[in-house]
C-alpha positions in Angstrom: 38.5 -9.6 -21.5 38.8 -6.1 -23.3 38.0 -7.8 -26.6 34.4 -8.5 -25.7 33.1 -5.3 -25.5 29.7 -3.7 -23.5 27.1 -5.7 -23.2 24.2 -3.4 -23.9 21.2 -4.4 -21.0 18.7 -3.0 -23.4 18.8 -5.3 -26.4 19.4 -8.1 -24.4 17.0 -11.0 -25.3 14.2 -11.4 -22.0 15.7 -8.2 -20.2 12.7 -6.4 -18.8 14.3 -3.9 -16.5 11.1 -2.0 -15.6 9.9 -4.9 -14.4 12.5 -5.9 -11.9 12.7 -2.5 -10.8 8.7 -2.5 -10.0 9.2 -5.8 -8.0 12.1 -3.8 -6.1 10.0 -1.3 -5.5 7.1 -3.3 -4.3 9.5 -5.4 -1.8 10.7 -2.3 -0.5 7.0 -0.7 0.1 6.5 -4.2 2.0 9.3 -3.6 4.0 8.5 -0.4 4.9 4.9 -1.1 6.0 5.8 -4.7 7.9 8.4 -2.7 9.9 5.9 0.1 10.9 3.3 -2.4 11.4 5.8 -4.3 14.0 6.4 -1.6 15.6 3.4 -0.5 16.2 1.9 -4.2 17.3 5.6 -3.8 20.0 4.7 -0.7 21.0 0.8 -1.6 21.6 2.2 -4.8 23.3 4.2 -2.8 25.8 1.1 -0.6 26.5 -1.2 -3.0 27.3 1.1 -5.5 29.1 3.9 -3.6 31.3 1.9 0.1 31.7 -1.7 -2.2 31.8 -3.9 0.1 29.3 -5.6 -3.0 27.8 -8.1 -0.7 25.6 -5.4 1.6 24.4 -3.4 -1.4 23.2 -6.4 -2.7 21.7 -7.6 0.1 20.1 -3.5 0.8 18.7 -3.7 -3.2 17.2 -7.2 -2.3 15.6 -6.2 0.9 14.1 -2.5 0.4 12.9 -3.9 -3.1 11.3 -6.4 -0.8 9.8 -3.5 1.5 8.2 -0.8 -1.5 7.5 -3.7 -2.8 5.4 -4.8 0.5 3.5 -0.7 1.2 3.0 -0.7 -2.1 1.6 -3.6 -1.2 -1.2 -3.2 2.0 -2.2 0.9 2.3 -2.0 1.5 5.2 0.5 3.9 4.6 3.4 3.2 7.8 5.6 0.6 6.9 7.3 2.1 3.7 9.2 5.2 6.0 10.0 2.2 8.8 11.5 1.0 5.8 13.8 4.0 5.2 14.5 4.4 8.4 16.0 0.9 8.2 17.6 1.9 5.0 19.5 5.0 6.8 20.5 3.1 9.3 22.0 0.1 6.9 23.8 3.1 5.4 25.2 4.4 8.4 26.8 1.2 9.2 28.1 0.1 6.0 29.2 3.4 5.9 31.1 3.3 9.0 32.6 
């Protein structure tokens, strides 16, 4: 096994590295926003069903859709994690 060397990943024939690391990166951007989205449609769904604020959950599934969509376009992850937040704050004053 020592005899055959390193294999050298950037003369290797149909290697295209920067490619497989910009379909990393874009699985891991969909991550990101699909979990914040979830979260936010849970957190809107525990509003509107167990505390009964049918608009704020309404208005929370309108705007994070919104955001989980623009995320989606333009590559930015911060604001689903700031509505995220927000949620986590209706929810605490919903509840209160």
């Amino acid at each position: 096994m020592a005899d055959h060397g390193d294999v050298e990943y950037a003369s290797a024939a149909g290697n295209d590295y920067p490619a497989h690391v910009q379909t990393y990166e874009n699985f891991i951007h969909f991550a990101v926003v699909g979990i914040c989205h979830i979260i936010n449609v849970v957190l809107a769904l525990v509003i509107g069903t167990v505390v009964g604020h049918w608009g704020v959950m309404t208005g929370i599934l309108i705007v994070a859709t919104i955001i989980a969509g623009h995320d989606l376009a333009t590559g930015s992850r911060l604001p689903g994690a700031v509505m995220v937040v927000i949620s986590l704050l209706l929810l605490l004053i919903c509840s209160v």
